[in-house]
C-alpha positions as CSV (number, residue, x, y, z in Angstrom):
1,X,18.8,3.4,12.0
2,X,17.7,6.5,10.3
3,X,14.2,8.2,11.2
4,X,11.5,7.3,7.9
5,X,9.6,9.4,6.7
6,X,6.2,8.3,6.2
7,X,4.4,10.7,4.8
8,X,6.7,11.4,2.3
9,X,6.4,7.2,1.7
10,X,2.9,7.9,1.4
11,X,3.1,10.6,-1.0
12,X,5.1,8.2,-3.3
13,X,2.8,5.4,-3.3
14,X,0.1,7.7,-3.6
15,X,1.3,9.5,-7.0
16,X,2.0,6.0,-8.0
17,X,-2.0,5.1,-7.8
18,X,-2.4,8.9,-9.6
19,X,0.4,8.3,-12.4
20,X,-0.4,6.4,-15.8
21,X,1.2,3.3,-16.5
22,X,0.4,-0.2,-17.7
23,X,-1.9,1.1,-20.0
24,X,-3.9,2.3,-16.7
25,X,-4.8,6.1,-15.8
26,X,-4.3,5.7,-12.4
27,X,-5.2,2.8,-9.9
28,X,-4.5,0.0,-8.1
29,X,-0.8,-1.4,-8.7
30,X,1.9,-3.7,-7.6
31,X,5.4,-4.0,-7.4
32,X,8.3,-6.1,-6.2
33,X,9.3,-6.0,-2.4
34,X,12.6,-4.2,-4.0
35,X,11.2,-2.0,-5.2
36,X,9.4,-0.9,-2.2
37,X,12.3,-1.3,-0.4
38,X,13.6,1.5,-2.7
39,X,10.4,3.7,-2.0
40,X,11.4,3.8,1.5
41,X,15.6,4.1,0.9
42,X,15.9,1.4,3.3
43,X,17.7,-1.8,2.9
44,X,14.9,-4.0,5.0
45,X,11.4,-3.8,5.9
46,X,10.1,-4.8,9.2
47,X,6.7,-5.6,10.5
48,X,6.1,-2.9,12.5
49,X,7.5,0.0,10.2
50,X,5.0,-2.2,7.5
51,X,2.4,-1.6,9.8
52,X,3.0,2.2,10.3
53,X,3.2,2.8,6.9
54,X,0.0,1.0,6.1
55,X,-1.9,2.8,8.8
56,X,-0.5,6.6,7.4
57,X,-1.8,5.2,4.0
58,X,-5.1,4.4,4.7
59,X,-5.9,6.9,7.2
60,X,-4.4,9.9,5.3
61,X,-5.4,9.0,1.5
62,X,-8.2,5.9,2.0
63,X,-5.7,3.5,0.5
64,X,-4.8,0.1,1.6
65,X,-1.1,-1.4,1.3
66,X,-1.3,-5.2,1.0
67,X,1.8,-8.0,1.5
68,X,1.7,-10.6,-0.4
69,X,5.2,-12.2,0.2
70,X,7.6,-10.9,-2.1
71,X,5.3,-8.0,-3.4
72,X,3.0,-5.4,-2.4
73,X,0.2,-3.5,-3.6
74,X,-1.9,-1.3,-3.5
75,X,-5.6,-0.5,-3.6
76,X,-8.5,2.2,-3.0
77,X,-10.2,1.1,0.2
78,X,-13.7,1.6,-1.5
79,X,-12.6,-1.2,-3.6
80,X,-12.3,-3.6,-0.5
81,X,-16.1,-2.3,0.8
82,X,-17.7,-3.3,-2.1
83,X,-16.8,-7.1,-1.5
84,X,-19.4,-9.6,-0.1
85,X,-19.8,-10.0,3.3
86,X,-19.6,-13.2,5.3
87,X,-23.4,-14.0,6.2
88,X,-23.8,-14.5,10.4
89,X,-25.2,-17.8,9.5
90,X,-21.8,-18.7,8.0
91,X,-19.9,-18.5,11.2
């Protein structure tokens, strides 16, 4: 299996979130599982290389990679902090 590179990965999703399309400037995005397969010139996409490239995504340029079956996307993770919070009293 060849060695990924991840930050170049990284680099492609994030000039995806800084290039204009879909009648967007820039933000968040999704596309097919194919197509990320393509990103990362690899013909199948495990959990743990998922996981590694998540983590480089977020830590590295504050973005968070989402699966959502047969799609992923991605968002800005200042997006995520402004959501509600669960209330302790909800527990």
């Amino acid at each position: 299996m060849k060695q990924l590179d991840l930050e170049q990965i990284c680099m492609k999703l994030k000039g995806l979130f800084a290039t204009a399309f879909g009648g967007k400037n820039h933000g968040r995005y999704s596309m097919t599982y194919a197509n990320f397969l393509k990103i990362c010139n690899i013909k199948r996409l495990n959990e743990g290389t998922l996981y590694n490239i998540a983590d480089v995504l977020f830590e590295e340029e504050n973005l968070i990679l989402i699966y959502l079956g047969d799609r992923l996307a991605v968002i800005e993770a200042s997006t995520a902090y402004g959501w509600r919070a669960v209330p302790k009293s909800m527990l």
